[in-house]
C-alpha positions in Angstrom: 0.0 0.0 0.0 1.3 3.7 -0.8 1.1 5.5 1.9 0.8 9.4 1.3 1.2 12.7 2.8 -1.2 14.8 4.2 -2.3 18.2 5.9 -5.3 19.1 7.5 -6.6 22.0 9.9 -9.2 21.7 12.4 -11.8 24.0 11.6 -13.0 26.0 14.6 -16.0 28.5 15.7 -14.7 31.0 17.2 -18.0 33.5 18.5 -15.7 36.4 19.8 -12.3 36.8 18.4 -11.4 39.0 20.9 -11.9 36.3 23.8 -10.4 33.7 21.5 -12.7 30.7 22.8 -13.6 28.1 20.2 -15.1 24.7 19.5 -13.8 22.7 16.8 -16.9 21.9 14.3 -14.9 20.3 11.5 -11.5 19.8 9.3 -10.0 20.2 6.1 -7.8 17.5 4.5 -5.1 17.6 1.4 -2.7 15.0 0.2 -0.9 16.5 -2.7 -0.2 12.5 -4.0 -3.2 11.2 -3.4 -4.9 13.9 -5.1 -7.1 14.5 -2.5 -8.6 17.5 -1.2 -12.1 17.5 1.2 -13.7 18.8 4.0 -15.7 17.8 6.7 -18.0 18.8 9.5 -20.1 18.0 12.6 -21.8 21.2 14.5 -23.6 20.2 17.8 -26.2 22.7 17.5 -26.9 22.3 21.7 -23.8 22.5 22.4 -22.1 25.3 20.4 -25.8 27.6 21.7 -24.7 26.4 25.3 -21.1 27.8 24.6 -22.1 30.7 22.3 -25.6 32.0 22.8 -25.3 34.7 20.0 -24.4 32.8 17.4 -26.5 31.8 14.2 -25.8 27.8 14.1 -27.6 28.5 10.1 -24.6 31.0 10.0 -22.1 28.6 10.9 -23.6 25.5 9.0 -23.7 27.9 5.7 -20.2 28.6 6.2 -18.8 25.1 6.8 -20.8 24.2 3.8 -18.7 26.8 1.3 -15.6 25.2 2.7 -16.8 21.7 1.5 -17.8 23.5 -2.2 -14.5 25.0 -2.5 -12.5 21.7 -1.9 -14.9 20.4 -4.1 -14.0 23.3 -6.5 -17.4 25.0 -6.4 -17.7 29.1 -6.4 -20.7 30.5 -4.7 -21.9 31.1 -8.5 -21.5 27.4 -9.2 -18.5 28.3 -11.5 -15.4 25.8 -11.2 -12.9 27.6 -8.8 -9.5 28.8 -10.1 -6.7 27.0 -9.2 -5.2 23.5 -8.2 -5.9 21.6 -4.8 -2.6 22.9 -3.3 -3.8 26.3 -3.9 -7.4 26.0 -2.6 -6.3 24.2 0.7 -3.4 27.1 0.8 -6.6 29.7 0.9 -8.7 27.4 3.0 -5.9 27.2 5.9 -4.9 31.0 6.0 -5.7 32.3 9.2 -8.6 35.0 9.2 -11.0 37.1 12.0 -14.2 34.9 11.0 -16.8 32.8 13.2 -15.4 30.0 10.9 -11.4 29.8 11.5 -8.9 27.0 10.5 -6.4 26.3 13.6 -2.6 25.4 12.9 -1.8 23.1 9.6 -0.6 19.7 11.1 0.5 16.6 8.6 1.2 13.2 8.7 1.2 9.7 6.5 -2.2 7.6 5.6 -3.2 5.0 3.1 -6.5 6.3 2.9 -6.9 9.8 3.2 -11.1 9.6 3.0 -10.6 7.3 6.2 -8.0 9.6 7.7 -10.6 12.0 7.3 -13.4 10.5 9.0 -10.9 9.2 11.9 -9.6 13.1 12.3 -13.5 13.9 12.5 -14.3 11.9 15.1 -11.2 12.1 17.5 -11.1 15.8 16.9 -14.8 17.3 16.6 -17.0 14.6 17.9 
């Protein structure tokens, strides 16, 4: 089995930047040789109003959702996005002052990045 590398960022709702509090609601995974980009996501709509009272879970759910279409190479048009995998999980990782943020870009080696995926998921947002 080929075993590929991989990046990913824990994706994070962060309801006040200022107090710098978060849960993490989901990830984003690349392997460059497997050819892989995706997202995934998981928002506890009890929990994240118990943590963040203010917050629009719709709001949140929308945006998670537009991280999923642009791995997927979706605009909000429906136009094909510009630019390779590499690129869109470069964009999708860069920190920004959002209720959705990506944490730090961590790697690591899988066979199967759809599985590594769904392992990160669980372990990490579940």
């Amino acid at each position: 089995m080929t075993r590929h590398g991989y990046q990913y960022v824990v994706l994070r709702c962060v309801p006040r930047v200022d107090r710098e509090e978060f849960l993490n609601v989901g990830l984003v995974l690349y392997s460059q040789g497997a050819d892989f980009l995706e997202a995934a996501y998981r928002v506890d709509a009890e929990r994240l109003r118990s943590f963040a009272p203010q917050v629009d879970v719709d709001d949140v759910d929308a945006a998670l959702e537009t991280i999923c279409q642009v791995c997927r190479g979706v605009t909000g048009d429906g136009l094909p996005t510009l630019g390779g995998l590499g690129r869109r999980f470069g964009w999708l990782s860069a920190p920004r002052s959002t209720v959705v943020q990506p944490g730090p870009v961590h790697g690591g080696l899988t066979t199967d990045p759809a599985a590594e995926l769904r392992d990160l998921l669980q372990r990490l947002v579940d």
